[in-house]
N, C-alpha and C positions, 0 to 999 in steps of 0.2 A: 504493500500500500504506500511509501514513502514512496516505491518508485517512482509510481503511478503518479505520485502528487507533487512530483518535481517534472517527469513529464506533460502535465497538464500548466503546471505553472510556468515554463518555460515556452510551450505552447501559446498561451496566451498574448506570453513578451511578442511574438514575431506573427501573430494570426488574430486579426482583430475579427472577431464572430457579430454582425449586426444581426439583432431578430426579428424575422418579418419584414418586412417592404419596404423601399427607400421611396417614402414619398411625396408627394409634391413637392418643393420648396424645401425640400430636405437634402441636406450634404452630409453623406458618410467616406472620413477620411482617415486614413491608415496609416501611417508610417512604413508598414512591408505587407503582406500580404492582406487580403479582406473576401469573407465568407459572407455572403449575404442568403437568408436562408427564403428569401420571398424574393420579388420583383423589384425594379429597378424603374417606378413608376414614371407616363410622364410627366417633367418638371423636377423628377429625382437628379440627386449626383451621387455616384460611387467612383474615390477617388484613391489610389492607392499605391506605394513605392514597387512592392513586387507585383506577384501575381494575383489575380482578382476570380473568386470563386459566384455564380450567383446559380440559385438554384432555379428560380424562376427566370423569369423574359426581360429581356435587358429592352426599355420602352422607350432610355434618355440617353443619360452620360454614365459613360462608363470612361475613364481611366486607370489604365494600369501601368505599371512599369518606369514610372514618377523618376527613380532613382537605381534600379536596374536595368531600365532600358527594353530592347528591343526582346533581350530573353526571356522576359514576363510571357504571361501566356493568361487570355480571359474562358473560363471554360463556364458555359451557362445550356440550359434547356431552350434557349430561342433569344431569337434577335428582332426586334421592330423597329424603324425608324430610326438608331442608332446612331449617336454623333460618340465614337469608341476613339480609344488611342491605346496605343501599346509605344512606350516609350515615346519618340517623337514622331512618328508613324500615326497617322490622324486622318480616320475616315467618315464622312455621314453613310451609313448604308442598309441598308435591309436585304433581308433575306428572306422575302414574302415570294420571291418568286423561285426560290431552292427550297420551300416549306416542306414538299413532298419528301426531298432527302433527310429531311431531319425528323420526319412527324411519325416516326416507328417508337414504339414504347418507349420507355427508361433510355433514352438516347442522348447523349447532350452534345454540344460543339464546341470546339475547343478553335480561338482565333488565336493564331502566331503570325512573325511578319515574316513574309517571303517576298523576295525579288522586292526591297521596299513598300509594300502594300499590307493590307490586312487583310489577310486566310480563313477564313471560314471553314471547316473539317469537320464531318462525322469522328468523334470522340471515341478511340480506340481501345481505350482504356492504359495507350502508353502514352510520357507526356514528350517523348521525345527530345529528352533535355541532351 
């Protein structure tokens, strides 16, 4: 159990967990990574140094990769209307018209940047770091 509660406690320092929805007029900001366990409403911001977790539909602003850069990685259940960054890498885009590739059960997307651009991926379940 100590271990348990030094890895949990260490967990914390570097994974900020928000619960439930980033909503309108609301900024959730991180220092290194960020778990967000709802949506990413729009008029929300999710902003954060590493990599950005969202369980739900990313609907506004997503930032990631503040302070690592390009290696960040945003992995979420969907994308709408999207103004997204990974590192300096900054795209507005949706993915309403790739719906069908991603709309299979427990599936999620994982965006990294390639050839300078941001990547959209069926989520492998590797993060290919």
């Amino acid at each position: 159990r100590k271990k348990d509660a030094f890895f949990f406690e260490k967990t914390r320092d570097y994974l900020k967990i928000h619960d439930g929805n980033v909503a309108n007029g609301q900024k959730v900001i991180s220092s290194y990574g960020l778990l967000v366990t709802g949506d990413i409403e729009p008029g929300g911001t999710a902003e954060c140094g590493g990599s950005l977790i969202v369980l739900g539909t990313i609907a506004r602003k997503a930032y990631a990769g503040r302070d690592i850069g390009k290696s960040a990685r945003v992995l979420t259940s969907g994308i709408q209307e999207a103004d997204m960054s990974i590192g300096s890498v900054r795209e507005n885009f949706s993915v309403r018209n790739k719906a069908r590739l991603f709309a299979k059960d427990n599936q999620m997307i994982m965006v990294t940047v390639e050839d300078g651009h941001l990547s959209p991926e069926k989520f492998t379940g590797s993060l290919n770091v």
